[in-house]
PDB file with SEQRES, HELIX, SHEET and CRYST1 records, atoms N, CA, C and O in Angstrom:
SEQRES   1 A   86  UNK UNK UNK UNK UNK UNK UNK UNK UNK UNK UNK UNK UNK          
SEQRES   2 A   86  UNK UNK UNK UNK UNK UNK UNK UNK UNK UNK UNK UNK UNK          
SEQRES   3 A   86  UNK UNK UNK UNK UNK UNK UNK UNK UNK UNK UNK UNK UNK          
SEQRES   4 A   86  UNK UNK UNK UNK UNK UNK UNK UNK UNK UNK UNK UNK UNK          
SEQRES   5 A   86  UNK UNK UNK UNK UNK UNK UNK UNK UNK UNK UNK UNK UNK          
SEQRES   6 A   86  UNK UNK UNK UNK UNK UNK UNK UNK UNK UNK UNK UNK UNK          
SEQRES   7 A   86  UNK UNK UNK UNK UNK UNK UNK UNK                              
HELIX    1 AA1 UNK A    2  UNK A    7  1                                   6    
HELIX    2 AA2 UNK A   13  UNK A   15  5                                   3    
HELIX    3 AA3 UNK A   16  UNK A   29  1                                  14    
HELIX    4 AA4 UNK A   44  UNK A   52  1                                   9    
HELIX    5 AA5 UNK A   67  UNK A   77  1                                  11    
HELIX    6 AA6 UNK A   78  UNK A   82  3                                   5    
HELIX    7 AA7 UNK A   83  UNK A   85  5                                   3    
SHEET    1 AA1 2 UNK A  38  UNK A  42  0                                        
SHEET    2 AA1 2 UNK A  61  UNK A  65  1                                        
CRYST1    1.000    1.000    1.000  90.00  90.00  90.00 P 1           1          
ATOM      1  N   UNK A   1     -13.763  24.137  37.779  1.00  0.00           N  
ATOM      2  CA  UNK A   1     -13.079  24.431  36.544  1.00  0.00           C  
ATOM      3  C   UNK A   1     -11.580  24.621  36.792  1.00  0.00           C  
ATOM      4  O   UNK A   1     -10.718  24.095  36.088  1.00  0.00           O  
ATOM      5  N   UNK A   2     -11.405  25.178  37.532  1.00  0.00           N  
ATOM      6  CA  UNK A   2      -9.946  25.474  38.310  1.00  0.00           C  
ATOM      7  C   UNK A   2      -9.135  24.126  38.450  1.00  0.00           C  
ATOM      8  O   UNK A   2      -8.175  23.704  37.806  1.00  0.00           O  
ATOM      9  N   UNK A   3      -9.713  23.690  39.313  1.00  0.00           N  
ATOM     10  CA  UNK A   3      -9.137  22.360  39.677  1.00  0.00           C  
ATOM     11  C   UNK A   3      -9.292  21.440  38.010  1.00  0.00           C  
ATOM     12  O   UNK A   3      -8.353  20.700  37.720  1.00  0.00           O  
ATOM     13  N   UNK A   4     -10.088  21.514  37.346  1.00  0.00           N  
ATOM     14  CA  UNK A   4      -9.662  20.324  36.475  1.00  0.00           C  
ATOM     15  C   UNK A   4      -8.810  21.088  35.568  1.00  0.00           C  
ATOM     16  O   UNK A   4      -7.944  20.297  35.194  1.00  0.00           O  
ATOM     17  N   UNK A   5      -8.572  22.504  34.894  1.00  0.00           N  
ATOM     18  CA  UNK A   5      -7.128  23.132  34.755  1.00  0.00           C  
ATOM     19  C   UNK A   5      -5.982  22.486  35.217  1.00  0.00           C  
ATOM     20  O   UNK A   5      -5.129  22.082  34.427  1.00  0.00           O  
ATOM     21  N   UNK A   6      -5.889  22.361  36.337  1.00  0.00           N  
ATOM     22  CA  UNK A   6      -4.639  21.945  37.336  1.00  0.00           C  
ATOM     23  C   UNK A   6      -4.422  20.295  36.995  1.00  0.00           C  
ATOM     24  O   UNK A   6      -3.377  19.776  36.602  1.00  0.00           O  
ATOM     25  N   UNK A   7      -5.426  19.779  37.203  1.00  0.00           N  
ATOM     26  CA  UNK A   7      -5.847  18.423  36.680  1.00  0.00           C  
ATOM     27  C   UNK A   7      -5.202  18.059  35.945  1.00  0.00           C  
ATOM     28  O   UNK A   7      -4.334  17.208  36.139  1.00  0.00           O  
ATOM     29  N   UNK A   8      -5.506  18.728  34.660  1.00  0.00           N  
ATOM     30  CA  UNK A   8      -5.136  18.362  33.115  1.00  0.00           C  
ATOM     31  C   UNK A   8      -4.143  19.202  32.553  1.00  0.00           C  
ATOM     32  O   UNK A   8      -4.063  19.449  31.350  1.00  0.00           O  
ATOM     33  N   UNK A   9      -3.106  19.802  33.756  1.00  0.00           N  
ATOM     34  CA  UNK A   9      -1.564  20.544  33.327  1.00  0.00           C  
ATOM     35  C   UNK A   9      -2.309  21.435  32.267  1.00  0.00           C  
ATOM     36  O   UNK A   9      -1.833  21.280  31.143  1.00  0.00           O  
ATOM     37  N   UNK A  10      -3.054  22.072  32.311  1.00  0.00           N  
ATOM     38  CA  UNK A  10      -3.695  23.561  31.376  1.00  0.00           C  
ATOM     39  C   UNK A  10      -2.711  24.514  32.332  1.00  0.00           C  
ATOM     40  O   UNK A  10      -1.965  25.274  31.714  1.00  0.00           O  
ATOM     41  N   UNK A  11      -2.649  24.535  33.825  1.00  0.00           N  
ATOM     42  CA  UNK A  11      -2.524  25.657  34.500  1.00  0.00           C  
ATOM     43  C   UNK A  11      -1.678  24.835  35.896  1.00  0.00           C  
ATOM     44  O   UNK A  11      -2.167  23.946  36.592  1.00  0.00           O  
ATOM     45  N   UNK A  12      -0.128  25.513  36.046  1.00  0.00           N  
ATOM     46  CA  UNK A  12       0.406  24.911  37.282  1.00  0.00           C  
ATOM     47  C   UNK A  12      -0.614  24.742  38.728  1.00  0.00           C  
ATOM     48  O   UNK A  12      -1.346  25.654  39.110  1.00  0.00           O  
ATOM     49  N   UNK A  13      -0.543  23.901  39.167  1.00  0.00           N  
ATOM     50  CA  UNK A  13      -0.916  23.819  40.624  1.00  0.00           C  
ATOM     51  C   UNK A  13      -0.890  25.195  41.027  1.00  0.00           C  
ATOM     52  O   UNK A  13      -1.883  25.920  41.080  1.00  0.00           O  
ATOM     53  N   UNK A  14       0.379  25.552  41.333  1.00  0.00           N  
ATOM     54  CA  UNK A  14       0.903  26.749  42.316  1.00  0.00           C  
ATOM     55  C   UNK A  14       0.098  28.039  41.703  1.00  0.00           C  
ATOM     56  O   UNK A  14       0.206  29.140  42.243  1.00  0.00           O  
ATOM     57  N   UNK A  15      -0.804  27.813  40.417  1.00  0.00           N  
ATOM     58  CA  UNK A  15      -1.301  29.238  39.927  1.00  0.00           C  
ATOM     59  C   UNK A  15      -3.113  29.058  40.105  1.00  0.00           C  
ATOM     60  O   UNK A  15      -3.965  29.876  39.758  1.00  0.00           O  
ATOM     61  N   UNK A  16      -3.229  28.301  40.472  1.00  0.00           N  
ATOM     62  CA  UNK A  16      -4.796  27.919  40.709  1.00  0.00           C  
ATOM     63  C   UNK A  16      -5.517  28.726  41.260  1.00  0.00           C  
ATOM     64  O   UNK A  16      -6.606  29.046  40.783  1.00  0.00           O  
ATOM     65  N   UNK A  17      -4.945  29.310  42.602  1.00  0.00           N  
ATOM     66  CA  UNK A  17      -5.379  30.415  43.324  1.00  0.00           C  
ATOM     67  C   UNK A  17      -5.225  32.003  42.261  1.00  0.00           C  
ATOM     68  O   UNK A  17      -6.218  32.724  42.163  1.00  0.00           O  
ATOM     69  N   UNK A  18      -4.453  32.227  41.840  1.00  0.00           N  
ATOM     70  CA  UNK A  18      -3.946  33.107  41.145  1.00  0.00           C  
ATOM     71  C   UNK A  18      -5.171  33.289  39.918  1.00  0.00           C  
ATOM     72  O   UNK A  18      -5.648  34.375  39.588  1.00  0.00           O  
ATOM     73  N   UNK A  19      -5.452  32.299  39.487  1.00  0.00           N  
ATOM     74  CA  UNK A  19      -6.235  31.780  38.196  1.00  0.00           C  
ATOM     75  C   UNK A  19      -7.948  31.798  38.759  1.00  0.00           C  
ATOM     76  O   UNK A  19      -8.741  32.071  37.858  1.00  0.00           O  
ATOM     77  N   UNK A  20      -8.397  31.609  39.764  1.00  0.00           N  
ATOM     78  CA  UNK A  20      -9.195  31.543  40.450  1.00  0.00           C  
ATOM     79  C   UNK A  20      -9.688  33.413  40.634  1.00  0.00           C  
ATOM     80  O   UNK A  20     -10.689  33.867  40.081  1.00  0.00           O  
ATOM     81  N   UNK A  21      -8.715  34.281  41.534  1.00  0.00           N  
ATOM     82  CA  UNK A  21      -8.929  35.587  41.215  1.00  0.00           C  
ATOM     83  C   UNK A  21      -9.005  36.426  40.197  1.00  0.00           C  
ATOM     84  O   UNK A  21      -9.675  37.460  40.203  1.00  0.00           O  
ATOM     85  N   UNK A  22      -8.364  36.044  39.332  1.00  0.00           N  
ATOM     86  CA  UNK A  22      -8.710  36.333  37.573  1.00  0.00           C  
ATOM     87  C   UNK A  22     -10.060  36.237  37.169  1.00  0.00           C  
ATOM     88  O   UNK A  22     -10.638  36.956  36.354  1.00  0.00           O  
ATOM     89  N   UNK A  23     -10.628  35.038  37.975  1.00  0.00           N  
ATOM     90  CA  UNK A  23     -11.551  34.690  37.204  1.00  0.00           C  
ATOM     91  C   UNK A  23     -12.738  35.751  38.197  1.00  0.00           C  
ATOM     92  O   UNK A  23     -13.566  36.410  37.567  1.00  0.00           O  
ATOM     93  N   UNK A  24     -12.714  35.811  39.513  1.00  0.00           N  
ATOM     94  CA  UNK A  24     -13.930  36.433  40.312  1.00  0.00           C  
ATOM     95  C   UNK A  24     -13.771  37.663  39.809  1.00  0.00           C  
ATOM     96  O   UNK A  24     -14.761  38.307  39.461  1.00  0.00           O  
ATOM     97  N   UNK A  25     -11.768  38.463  39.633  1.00  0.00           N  
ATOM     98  CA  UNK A  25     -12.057  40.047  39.259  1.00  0.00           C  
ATOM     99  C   UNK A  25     -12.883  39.753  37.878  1.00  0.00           C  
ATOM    100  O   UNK A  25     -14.056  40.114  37.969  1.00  0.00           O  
ATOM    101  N   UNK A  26     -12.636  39.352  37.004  1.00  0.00           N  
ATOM    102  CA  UNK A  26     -12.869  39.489  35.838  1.00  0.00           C  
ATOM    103  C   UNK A  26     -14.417  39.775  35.736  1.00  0.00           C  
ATOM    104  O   UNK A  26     -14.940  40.820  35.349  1.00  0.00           O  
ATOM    105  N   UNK A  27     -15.162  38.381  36.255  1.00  0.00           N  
ATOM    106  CA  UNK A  27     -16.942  38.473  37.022  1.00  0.00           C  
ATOM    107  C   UNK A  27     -17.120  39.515  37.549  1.00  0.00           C  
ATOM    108  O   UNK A  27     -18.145  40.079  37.168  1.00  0.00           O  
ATOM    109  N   UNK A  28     -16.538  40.033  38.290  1.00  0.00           N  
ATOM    110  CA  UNK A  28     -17.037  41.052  39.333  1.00  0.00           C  
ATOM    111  C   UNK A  28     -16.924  42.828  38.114  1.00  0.00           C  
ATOM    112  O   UNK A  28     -17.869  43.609  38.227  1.00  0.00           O  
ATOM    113  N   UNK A  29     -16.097  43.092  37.406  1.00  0.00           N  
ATOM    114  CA  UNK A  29     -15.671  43.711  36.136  1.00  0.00           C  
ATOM    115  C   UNK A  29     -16.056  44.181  35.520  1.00  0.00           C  
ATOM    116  O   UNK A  29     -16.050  45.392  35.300  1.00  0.00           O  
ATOM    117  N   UNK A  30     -16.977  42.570  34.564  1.00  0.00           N  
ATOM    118  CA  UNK A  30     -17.377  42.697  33.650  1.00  0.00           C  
ATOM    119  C   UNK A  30     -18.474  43.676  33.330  1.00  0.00           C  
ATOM    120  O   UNK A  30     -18.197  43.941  32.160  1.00  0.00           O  
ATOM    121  N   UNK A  31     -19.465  44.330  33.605  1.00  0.00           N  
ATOM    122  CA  UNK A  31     -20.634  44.812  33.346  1.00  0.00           C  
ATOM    123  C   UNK A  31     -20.025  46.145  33.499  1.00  0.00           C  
ATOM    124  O   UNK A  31     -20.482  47.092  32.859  1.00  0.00           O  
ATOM    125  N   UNK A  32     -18.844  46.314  34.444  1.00  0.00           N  
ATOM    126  CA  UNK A  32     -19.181  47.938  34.906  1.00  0.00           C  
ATOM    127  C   UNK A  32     -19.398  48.863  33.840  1.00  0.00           C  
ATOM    128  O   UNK A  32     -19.016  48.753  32.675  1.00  0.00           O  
ATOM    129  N   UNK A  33     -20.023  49.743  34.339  1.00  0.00           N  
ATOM    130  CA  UNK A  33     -20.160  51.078  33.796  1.00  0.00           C  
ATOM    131  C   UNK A  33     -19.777  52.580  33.606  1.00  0.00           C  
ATOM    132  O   UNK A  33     -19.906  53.528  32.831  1.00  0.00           O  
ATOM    133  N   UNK A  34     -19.167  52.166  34.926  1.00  0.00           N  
ATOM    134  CA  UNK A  34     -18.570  53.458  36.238  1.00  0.00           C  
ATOM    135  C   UNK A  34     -18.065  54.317  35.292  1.00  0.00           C  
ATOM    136  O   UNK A  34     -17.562  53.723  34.339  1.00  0.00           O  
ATOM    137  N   UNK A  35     -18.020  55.854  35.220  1.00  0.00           N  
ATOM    138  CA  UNK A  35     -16.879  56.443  34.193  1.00  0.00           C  
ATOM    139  C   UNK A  35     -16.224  57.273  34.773  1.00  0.00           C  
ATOM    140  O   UNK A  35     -15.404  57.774  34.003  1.00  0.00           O  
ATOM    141  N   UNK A  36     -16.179  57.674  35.770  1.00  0.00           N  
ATOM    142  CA  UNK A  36     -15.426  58.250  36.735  1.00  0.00           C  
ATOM    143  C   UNK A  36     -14.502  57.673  37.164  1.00  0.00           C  
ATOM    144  O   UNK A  36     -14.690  56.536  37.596  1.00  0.00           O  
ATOM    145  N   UNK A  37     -13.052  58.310  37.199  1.00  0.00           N  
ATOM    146  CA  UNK A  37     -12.057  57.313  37.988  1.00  0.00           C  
ATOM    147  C   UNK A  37     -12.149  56.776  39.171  1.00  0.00           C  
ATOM    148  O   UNK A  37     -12.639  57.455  40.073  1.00  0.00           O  
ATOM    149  N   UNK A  38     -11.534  54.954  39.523  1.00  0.00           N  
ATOM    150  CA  UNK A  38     -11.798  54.465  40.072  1.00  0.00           C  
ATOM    151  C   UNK A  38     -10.864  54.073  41.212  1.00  0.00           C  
ATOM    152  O   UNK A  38     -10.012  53.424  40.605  1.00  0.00           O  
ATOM    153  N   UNK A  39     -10.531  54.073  42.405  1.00  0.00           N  
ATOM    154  CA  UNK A  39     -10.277  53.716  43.512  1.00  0.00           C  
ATOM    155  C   UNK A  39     -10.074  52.827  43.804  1.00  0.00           C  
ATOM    156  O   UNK A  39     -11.093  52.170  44.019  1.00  0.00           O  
ATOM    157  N   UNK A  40      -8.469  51.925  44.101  1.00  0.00           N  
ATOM    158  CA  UNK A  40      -8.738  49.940  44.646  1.00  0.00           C  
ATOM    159  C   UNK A  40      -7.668  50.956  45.741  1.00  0.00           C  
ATOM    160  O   UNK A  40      -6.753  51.762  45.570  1.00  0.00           O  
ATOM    161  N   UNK A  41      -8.373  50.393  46.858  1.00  0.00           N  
ATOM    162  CA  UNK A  41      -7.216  50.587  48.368  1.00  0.00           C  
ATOM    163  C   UNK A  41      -7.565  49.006  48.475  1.00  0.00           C  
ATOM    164  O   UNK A  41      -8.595  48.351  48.634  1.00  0.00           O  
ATOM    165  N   UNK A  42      -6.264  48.742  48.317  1.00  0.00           N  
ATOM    166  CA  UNK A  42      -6.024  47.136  48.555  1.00  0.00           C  
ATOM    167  C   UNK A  42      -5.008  46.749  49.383  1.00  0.00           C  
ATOM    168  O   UNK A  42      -5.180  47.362  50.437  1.00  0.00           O  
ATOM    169  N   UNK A  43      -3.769  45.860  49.482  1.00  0.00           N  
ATOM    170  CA  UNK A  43      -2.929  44.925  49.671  1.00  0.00           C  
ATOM    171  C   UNK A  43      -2.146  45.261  48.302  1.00  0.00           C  
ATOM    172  O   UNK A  43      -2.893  45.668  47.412  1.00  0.00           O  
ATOM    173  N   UNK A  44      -0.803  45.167  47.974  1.00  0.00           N  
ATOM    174  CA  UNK A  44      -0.602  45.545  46.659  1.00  0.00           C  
ATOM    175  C   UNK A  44      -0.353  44.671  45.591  1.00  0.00           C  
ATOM    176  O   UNK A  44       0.177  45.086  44.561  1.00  0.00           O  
ATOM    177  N   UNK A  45      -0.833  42.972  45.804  1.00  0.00           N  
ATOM    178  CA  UNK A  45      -0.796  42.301  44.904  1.00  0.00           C  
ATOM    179  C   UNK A  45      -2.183  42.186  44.508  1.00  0.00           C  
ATOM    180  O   UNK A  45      -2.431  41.940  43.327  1.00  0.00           O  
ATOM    181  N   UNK A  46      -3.327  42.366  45.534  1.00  0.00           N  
ATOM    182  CA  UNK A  46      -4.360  42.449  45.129  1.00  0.00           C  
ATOM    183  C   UNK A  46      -4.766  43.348  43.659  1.00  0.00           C  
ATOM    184  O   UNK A  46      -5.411  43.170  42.626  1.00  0.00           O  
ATOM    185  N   UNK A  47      -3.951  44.390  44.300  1.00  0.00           N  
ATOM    186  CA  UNK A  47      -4.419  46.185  43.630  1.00  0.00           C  
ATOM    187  C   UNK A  47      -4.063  45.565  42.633  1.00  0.00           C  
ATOM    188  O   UNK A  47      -5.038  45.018  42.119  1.00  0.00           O  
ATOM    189  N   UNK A  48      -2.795  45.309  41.904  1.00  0.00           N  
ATOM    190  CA  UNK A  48      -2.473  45.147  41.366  1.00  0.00           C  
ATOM    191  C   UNK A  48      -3.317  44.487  39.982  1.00  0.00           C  
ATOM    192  O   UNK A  48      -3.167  44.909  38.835  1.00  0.00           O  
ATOM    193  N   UNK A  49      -4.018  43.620  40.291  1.00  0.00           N  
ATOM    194  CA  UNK A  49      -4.423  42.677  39.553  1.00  0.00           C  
ATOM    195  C   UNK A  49      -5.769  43.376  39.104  1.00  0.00           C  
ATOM    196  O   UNK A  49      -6.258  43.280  37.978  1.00  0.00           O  
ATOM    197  N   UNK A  50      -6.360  44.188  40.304  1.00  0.00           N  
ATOM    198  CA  UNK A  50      -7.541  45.015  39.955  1.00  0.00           C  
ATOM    199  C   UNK A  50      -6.967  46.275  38.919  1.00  0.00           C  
ATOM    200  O   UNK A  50      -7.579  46.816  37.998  1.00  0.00           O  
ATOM    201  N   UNK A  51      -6.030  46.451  39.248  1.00  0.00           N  
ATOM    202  CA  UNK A  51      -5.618  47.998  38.271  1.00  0.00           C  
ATOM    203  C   UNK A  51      -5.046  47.199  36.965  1.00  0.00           C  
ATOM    204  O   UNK A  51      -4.986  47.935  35.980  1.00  0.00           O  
ATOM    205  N   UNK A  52      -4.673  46.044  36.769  1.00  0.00           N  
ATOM    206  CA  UNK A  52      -4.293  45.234  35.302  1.00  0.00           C  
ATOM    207  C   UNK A  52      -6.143  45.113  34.550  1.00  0.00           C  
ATOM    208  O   UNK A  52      -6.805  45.304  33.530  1.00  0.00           O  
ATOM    209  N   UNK A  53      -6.183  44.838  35.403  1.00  0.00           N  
ATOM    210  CA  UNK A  53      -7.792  44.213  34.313  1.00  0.00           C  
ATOM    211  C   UNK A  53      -8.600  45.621  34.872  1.00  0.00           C  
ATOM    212  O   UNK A  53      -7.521  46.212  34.902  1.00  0.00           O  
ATOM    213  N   UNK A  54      -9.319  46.398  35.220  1.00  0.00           N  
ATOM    214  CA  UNK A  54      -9.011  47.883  34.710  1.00  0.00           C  
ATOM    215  C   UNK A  54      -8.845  48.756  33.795  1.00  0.00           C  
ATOM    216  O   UNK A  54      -9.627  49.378  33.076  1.00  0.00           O  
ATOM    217  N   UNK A  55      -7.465  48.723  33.932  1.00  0.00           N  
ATOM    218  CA  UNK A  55      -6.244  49.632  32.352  1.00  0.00           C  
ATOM    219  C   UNK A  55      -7.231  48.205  31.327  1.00  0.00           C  
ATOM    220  O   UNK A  55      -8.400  48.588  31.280  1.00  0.00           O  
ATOM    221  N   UNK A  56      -7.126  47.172  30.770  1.00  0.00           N  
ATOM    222  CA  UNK A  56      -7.732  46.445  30.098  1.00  0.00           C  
ATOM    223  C   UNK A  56      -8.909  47.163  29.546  1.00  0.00           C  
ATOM    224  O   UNK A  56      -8.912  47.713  28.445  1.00  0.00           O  
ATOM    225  N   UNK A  57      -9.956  47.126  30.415  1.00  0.00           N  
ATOM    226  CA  UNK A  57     -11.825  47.394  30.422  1.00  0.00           C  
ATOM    227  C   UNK A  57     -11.493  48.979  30.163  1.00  0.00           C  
ATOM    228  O   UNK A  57     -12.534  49.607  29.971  1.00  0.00           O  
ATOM    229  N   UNK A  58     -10.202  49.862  30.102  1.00  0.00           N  
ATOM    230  CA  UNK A  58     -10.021  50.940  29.702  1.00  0.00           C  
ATOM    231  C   UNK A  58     -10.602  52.201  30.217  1.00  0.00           C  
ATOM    232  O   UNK A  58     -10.926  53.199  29.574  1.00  0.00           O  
ATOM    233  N   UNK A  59     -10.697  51.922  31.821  1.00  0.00           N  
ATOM    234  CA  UNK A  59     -11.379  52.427  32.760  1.00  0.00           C  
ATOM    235  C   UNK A  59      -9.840  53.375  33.747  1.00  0.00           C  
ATOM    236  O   UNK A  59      -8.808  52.751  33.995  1.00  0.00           O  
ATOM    237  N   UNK A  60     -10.018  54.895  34.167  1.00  0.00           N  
ATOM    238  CA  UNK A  60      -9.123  55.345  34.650  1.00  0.00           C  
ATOM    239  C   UNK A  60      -8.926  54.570  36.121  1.00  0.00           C  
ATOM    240  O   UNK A  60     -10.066  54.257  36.462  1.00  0.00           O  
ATOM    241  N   UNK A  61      -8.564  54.400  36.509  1.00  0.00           N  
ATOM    242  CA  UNK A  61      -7.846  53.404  38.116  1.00  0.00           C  
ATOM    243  C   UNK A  61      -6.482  54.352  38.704  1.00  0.00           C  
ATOM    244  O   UNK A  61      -5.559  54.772  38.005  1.00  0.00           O  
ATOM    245  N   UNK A  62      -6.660  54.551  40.230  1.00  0.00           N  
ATOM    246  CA  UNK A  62      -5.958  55.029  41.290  1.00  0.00           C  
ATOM    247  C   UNK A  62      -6.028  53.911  42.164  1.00  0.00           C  
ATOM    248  O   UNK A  62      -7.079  53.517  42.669  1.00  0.00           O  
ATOM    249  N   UNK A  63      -4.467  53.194  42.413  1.00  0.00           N  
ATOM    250  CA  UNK A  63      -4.293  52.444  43.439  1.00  0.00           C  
ATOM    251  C   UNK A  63      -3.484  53.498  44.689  1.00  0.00           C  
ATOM    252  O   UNK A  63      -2.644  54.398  44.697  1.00  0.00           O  
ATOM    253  N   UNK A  64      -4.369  52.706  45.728  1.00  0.00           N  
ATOM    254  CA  UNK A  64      -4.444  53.729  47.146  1.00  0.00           C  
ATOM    255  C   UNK A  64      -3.860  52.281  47.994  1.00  0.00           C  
ATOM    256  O   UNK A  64      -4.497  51.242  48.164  1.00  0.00           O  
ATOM    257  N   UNK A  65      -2.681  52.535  48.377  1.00  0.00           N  
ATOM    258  CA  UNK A  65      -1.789  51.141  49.450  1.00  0.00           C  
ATOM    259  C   UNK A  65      -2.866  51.645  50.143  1.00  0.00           C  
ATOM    260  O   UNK A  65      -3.186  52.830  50.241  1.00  0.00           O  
ATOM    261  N   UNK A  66      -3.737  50.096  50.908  1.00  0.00           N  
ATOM    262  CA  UNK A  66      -4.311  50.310  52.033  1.00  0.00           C  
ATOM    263  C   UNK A  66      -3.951  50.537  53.447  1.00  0.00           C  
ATOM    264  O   UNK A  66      -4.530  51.242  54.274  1.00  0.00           O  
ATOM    265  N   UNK A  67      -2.542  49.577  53.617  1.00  0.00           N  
ATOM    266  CA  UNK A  67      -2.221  50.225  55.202  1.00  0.00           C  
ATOM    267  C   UNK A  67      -1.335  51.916  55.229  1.00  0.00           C  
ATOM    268  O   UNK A  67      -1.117  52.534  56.271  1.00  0.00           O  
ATOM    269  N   UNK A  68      -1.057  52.254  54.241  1.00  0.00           N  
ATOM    270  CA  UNK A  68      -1.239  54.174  54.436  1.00  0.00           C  
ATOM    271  C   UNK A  68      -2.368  54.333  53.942  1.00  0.00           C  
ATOM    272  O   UNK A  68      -2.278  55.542  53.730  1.00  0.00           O  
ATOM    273  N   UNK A  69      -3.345  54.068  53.598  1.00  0.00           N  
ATOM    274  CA  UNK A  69      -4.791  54.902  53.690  1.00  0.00           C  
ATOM    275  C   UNK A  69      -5.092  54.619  55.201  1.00  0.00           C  
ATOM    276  O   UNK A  69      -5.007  55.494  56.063  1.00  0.00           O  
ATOM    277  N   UNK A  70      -5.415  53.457  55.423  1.00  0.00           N  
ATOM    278  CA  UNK A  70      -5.537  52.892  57.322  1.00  0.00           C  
ATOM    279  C   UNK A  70      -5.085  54.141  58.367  1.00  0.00           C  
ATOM    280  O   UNK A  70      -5.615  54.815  59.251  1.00  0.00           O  
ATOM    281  N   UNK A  71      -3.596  54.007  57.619  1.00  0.00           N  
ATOM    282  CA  UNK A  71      -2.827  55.058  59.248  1.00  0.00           C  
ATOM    283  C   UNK A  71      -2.893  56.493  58.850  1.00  0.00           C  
ATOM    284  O   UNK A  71      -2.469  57.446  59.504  1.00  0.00           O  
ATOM    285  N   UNK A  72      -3.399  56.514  57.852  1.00  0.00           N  
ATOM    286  CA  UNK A  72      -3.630  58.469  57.604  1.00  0.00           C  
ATOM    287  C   UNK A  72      -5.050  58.618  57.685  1.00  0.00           C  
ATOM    288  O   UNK A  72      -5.380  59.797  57.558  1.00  0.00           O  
ATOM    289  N   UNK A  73      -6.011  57.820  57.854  1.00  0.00           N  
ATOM    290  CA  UNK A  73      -7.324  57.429  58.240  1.00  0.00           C  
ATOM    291  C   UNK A  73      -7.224  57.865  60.048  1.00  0.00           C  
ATOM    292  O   UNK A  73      -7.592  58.841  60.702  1.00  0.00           O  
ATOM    293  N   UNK A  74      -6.635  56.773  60.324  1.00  0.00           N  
ATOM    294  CA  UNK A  74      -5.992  56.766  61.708  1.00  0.00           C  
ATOM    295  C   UNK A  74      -5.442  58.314  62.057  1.00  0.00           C  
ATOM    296  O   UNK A  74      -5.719  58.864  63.123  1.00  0.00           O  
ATOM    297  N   UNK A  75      -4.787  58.816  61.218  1.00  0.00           N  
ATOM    298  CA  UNK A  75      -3.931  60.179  62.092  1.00  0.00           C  
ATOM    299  C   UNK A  75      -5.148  61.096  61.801  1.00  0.00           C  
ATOM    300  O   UNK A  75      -5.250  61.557  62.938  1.00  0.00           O  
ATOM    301  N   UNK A  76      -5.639  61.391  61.458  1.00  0.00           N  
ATOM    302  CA  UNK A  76      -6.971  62.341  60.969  1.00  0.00           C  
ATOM    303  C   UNK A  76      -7.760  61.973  62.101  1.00  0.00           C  
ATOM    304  O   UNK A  76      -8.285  62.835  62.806  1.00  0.00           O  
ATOM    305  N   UNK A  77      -7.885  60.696  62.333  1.00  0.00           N  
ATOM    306  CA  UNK A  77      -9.324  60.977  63.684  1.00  0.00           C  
ATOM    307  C   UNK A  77      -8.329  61.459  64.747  1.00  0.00           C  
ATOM    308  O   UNK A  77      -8.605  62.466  65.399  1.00  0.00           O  
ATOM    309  N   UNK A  78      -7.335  60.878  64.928  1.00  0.00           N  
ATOM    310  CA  UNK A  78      -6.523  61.404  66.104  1.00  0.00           C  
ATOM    311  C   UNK A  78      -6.218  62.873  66.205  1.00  0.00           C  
ATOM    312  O   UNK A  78      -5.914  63.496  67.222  1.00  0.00           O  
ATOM    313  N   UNK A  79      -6.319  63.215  65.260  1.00  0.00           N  
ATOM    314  CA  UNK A  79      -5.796  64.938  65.054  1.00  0.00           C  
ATOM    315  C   UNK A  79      -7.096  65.767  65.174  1.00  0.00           C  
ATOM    316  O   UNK A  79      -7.049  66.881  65.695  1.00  0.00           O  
ATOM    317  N   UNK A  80      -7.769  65.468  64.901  1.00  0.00           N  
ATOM    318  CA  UNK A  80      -9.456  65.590  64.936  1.00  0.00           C  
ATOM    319  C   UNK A  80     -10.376  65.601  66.157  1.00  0.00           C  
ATOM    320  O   UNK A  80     -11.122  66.561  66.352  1.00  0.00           O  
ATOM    321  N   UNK A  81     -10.335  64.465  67.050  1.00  0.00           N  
ATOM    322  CA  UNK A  81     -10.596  63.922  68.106  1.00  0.00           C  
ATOM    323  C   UNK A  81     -10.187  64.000  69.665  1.00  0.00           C  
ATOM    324  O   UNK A  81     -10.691  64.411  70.710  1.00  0.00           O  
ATOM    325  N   UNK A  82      -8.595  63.173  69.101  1.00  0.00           N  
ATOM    326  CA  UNK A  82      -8.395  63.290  70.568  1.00  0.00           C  
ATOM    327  C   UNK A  82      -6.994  63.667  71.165  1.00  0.00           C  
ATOM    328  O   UNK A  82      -6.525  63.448  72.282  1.00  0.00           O  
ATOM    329  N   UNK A  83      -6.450  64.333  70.016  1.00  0.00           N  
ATOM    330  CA  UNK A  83      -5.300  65.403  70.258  1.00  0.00           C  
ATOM    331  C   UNK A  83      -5.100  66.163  71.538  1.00  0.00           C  
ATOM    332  O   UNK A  83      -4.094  66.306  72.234  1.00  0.00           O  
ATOM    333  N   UNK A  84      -6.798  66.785  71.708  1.00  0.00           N  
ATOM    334  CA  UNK A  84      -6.758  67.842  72.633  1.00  0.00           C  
ATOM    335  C   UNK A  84      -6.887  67.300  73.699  1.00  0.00           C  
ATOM    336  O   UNK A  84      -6.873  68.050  74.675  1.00  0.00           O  
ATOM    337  N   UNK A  85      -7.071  65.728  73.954  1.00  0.00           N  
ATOM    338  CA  UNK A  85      -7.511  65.062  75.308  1.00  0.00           C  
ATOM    339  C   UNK A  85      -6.306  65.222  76.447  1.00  0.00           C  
ATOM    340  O   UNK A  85      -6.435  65.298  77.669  1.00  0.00           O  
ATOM    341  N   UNK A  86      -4.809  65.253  75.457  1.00  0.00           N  
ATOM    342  CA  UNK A  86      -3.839  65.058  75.831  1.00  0.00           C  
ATOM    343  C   UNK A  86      -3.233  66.037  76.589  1.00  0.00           C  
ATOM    344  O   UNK A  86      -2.104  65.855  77.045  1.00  0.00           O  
TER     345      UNK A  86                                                      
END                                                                             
């Protein structure tokens, strides 16, 4: 479907990919139920797109940058663990 978009100038080339994740968040989305606020630790164009369609479905959303969740993930076992090795 994507590709014949692109095909038939519906949708630039260069947005196919772009148009493509629209379409899996949207699938992946649709049904939820969840009512508790929700959590994307992503990449921040990812998040992004998850916290747009989200706010949409009118669902509360907290974007968490994943590489500071990673390295404060990271300093917690270290502080935890193996601080005292040292």
């Amino acid at each position: 479907m994507a590709r014949t978009q692109a095909l038939f100038n519906k949708i630039p080339q260069e947005l196919v990919l772009s148009y493509l994740s629209g379409i899996l968040i949207g699938s992946e989305l649709a049904d939820l139920k969840y009512t508790k606020p929700i959590y994307i630790v992503a990449e921040n164009k990812l998040s992004e797109r998850y916290v747009k369609a989200l706010k949409i479905l009118k669902h509360t959303v907290i974007s968490v940058n994943s590489e500071q969740c990673f390295l404060a993930g990271m300093e917690i076992i270290f502080q935890t663990h193996y601080k005292a090795l040292l």
